[in-house]
TIPAZA-608552 format. One record per residue (C-alpha): residue number from 1; residue in three letters; chain; x negated, y, z negated. Coordinates in pm, whole numbers. Layout:
<sites>
+-----+------+-------+--------+--------+--------+
!  nr ! rest ! kette !     xx !     yy !     zz !
+-----+------+-------+--------+--------+--------+
! NUM !  ala !     A !      X !      Y !      Z !
...
+-----+------+-------+--------+--------+--------+
</sites>
This chain:
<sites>
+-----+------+-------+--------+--------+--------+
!  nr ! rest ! kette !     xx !     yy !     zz !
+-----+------+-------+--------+--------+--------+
!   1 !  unk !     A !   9160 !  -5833 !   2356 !
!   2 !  unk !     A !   9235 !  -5740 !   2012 !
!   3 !  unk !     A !   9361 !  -5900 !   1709 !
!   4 !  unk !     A !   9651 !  -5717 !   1597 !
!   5 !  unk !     A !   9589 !  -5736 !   1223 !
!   6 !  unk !     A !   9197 !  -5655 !   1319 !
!   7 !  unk !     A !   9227 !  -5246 !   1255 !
!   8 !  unk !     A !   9355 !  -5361 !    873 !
!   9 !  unk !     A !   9111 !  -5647 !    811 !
!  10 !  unk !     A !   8805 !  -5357 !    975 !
!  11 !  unk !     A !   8947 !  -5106 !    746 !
!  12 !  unk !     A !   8925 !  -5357 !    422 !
!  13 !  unk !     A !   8560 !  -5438 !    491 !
!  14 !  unk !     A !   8502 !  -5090 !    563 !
!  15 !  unk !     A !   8596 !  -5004 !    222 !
!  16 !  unk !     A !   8334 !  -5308 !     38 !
!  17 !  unk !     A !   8056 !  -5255 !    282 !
!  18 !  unk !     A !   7765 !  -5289 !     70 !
!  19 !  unk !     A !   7904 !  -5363 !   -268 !
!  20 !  unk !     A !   7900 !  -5757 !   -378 !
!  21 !  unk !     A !   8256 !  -5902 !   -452 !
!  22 !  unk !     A !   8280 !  -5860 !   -811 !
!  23 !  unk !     A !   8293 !  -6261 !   -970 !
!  24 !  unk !     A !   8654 !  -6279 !  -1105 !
!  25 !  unk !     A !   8784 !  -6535 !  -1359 !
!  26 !  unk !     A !   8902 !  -6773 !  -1119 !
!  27 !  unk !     A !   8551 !  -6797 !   -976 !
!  28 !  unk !     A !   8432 !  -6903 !  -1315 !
!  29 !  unk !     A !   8685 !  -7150 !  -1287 !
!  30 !  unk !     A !   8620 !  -7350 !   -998 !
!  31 !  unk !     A !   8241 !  -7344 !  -1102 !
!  32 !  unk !     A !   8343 !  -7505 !  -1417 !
!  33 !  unk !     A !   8594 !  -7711 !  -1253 !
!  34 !  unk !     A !   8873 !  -7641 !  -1490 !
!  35 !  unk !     A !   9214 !  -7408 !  -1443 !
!  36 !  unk !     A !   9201 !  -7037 !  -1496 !
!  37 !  unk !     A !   9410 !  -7035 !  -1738 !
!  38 !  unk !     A !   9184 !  -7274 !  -1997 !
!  39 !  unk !     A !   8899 !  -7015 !  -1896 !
!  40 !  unk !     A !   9171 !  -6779 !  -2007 !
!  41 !  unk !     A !   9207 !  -6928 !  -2299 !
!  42 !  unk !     A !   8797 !  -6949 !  -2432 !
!  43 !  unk !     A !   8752 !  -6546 !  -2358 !
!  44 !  unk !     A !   9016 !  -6525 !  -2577 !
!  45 !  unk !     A !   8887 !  -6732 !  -2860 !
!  46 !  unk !     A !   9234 !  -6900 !  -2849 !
!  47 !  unk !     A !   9240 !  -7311 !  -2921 !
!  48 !  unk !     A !   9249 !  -7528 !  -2668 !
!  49 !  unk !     A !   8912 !  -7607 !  -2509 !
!  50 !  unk !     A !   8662 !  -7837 !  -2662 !
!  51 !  unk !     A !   8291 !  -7697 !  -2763 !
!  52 !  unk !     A !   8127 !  -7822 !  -2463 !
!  53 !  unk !     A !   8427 !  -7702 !  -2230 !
!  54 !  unk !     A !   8353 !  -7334 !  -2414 !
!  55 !  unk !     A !   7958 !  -7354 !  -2372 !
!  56 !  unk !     A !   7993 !  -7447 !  -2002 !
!  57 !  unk !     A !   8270 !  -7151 !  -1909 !
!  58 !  unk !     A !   8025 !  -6880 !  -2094 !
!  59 !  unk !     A !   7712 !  -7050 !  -1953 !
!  60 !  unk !     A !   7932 !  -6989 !  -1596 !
!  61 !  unk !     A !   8033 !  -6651 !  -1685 !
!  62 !  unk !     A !   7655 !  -6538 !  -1724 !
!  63 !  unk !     A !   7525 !  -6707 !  -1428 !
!  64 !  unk !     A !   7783 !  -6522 !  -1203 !
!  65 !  unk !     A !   7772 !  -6195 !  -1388 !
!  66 !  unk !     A !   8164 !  -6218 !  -1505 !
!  67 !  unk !     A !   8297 !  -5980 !  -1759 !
!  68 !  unk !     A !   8673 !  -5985 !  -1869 !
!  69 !  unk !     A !   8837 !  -5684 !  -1703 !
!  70 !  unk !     A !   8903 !  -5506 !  -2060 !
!  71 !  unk !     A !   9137 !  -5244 !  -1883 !
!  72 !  unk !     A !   9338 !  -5574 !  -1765 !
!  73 !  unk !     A !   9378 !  -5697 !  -2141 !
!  74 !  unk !     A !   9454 !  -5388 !  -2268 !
!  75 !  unk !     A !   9754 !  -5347 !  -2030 !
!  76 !  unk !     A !   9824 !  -5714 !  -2170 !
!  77 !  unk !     A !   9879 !  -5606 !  -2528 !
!  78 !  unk !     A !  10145 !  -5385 !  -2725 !
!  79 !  unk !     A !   9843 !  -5291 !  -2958 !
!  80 !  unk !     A !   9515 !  -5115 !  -2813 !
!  81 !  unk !     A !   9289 !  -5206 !  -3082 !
!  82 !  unk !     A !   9066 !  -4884 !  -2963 !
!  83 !  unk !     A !   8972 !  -4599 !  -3205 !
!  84 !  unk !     A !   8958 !  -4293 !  -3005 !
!  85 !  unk !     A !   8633 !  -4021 !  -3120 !
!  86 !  unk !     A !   8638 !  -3687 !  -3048 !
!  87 !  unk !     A !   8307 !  -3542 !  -3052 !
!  88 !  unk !     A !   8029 !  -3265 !  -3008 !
!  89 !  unk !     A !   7705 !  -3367 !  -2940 !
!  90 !  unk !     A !   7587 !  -3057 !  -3065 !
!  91 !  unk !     A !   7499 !  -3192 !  -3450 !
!  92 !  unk !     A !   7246 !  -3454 !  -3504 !
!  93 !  unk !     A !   7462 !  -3528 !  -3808 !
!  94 !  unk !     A !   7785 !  -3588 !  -3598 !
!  95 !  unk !     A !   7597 !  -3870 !  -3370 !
!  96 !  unk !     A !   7493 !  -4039 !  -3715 !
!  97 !  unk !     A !   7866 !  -4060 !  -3815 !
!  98 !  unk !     A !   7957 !  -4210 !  -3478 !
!  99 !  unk !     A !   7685 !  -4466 !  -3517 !
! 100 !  unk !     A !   7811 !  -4543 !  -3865 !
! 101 !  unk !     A !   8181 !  -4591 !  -3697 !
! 102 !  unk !     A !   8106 !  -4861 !  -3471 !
! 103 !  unk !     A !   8009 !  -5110 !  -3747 !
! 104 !  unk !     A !   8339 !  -4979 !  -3954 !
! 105 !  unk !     A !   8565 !  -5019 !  -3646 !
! 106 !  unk !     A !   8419 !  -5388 !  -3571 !
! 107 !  unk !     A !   8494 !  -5515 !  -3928 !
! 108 !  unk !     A !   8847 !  -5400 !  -3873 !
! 109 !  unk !     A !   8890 !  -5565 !  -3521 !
! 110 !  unk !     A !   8882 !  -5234 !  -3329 !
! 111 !  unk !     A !   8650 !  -5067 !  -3071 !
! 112 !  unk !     A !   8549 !  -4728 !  -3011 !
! 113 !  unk !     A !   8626 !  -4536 !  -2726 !
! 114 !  unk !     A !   8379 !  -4221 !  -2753 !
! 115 !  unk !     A !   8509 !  -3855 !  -2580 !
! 116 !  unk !     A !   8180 !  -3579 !  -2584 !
! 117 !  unk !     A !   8322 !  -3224 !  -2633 !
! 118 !  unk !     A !   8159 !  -2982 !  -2426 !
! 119 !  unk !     A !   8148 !  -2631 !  -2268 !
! 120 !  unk !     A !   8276 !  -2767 !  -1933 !
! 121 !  unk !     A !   8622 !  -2898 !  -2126 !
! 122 !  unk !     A !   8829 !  -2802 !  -2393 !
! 123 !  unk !     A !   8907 !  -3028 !  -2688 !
! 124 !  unk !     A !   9302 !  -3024 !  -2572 !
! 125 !  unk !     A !   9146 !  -3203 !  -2260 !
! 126 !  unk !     A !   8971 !  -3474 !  -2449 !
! 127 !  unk !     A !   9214 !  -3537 !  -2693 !
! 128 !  unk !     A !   9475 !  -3611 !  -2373 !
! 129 !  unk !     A !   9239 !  -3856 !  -2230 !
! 130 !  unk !     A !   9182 !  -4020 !  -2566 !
! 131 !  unk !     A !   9584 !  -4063 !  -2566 !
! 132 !  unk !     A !   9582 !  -4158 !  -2204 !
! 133 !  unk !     A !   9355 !  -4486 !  -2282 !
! 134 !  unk !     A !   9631 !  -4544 !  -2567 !
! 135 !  unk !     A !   9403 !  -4505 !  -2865 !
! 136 !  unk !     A !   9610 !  -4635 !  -3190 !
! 137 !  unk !     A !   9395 !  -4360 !  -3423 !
! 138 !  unk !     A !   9191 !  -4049 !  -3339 !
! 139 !  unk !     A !   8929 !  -3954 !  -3516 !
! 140 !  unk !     A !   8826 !  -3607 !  -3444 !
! 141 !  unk !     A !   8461 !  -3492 !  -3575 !
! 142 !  unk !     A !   8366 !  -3092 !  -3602 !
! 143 !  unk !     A !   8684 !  -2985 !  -3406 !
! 144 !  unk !     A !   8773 !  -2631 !  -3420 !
! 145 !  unk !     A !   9207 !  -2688 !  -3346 !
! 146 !  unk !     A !   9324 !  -2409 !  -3558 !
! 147 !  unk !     A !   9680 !  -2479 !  -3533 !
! 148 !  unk !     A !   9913 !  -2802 !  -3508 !
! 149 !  unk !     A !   9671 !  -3083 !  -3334 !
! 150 !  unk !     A !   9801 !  -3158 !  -2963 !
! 151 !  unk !     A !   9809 !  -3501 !  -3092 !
! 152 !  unk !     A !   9988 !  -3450 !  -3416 !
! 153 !  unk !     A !  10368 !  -3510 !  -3381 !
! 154 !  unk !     A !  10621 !  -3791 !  -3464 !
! 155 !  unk !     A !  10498 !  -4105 !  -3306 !
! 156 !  unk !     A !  10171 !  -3981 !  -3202 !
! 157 !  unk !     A !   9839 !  -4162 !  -3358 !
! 158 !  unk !     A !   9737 !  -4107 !  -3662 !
! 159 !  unk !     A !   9468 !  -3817 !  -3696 !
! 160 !  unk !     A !   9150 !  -3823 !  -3893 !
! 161 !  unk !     A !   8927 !  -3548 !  -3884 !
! 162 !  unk !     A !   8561 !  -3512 !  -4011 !
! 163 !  unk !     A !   8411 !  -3182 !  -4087 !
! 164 !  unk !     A !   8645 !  -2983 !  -3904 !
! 165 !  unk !     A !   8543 !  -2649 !  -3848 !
! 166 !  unk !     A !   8920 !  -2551 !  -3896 !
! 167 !  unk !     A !   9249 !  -2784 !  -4035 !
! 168 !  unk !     A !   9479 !  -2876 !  -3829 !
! 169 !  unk !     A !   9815 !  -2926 !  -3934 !
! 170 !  unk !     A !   9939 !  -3284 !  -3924 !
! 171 !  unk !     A !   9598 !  -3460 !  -3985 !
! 172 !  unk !     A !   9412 !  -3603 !  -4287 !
! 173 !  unk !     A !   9060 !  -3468 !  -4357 !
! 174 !  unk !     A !   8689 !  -3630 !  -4476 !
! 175 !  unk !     A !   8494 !  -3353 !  -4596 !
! 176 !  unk !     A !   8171 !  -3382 !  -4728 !
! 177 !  unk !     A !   8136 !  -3246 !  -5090 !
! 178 !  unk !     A !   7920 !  -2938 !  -4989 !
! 179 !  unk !     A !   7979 !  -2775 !  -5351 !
! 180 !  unk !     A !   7805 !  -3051 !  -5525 !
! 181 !  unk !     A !   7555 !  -3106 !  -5295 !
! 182 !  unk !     A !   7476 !  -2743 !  -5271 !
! 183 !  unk !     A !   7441 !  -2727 !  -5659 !
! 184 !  unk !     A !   7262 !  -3060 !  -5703 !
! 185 !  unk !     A !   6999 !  -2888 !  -5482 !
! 186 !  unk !     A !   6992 !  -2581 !  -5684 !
! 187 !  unk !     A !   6953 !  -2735 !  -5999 !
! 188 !  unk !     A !   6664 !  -2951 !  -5869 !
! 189 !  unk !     A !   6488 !  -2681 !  -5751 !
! 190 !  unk !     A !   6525 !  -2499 !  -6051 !
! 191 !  unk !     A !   6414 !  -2760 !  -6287 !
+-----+------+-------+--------+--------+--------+
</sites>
């Protein structure tokens, strides 16, 4: 006969068929043999747990193939900590820049969280989603937003753009110093 929960339960394996259950922090718990909220506690890097109690929670963590749910923390906090980067990935030069940010950001405390520009979306598009993930700064390299930035009103992050192609109203701008460069080159090739 049936089991009238059955359809439900059916329909909830349906839906992992295939995929392993992903190891959650409670599983890294019992394998420790300490409470969830002490393993808590060491991905945090708050005090609390002795050396060896922190060596054997990581040393868990990598066997079972945890990783702290960043989207969970994030909802967590009042402050992101994430540097949104807006993008092209047309200019060798602008990749270089966003490899140079990563180090920058880290010294500060602060990730990156990278959006490409391309042909497929517009740049009002990317900047949304870089709002959506609740990105404290933008920093917008070789953007072309001739007006006021979608970003750039009372409250909104602060706005940082490299090499624009255009200025934005309501942003601050790093520029490289073209004019010098252009007549340092000159001169050398004249002497």
């Amino acid at each position: 006969m049936g089991d009238p929960g059955g359809v439900g339960r059916s329909a909830e394996r349906g839906a992992s068929v295939g995929r392993p259950k992903r190891p959650t922090m409670s599983d890294v718990a019992a394998r420790v043999g300490v409470s969830q909220a002490l393993v808590s506690l060491v991905f945090r890097n708050q005090p609390g747990a002795s050396p060896d109690t922190r060596r054997r929670v990581f040393q868990a963590a990598e066997e079972l193939g945890y990783r702290p749910d960043t989207a969970a923390q994030l909802l967590r906090r009042t402050r992101s900590r994430q540097l949104g980067v807006l993008f092209t990935m047309r200019q060798p030069h602008d990749v270089g820049i966003v490899e140079a940010l990563y180090p920058a950001a880290r010294k500060h405390g602060y990730t990156l969280v990278l959006n490409a520009m391309v042909d497929t979306r517009d740049e009002r598009q990317a900047m949304d989603e870089l709002l959506g993930l609740r990105c404290e700064a933008i920093i917008t390299i070789g953007t072309t937003f001739e007006r006021r930035h979608p970003a750039a009103h009372v409250g909104g992050p602060s706005i940082v753009e490299i090499n624009p192609l255009t200025r934005a109203a309501g942003t601050d701008v790093v520029r490289t110093a073209e004019r010098n460069g252009i007549r340092q080159a000159v001169d050398h090739l004249v002497a």
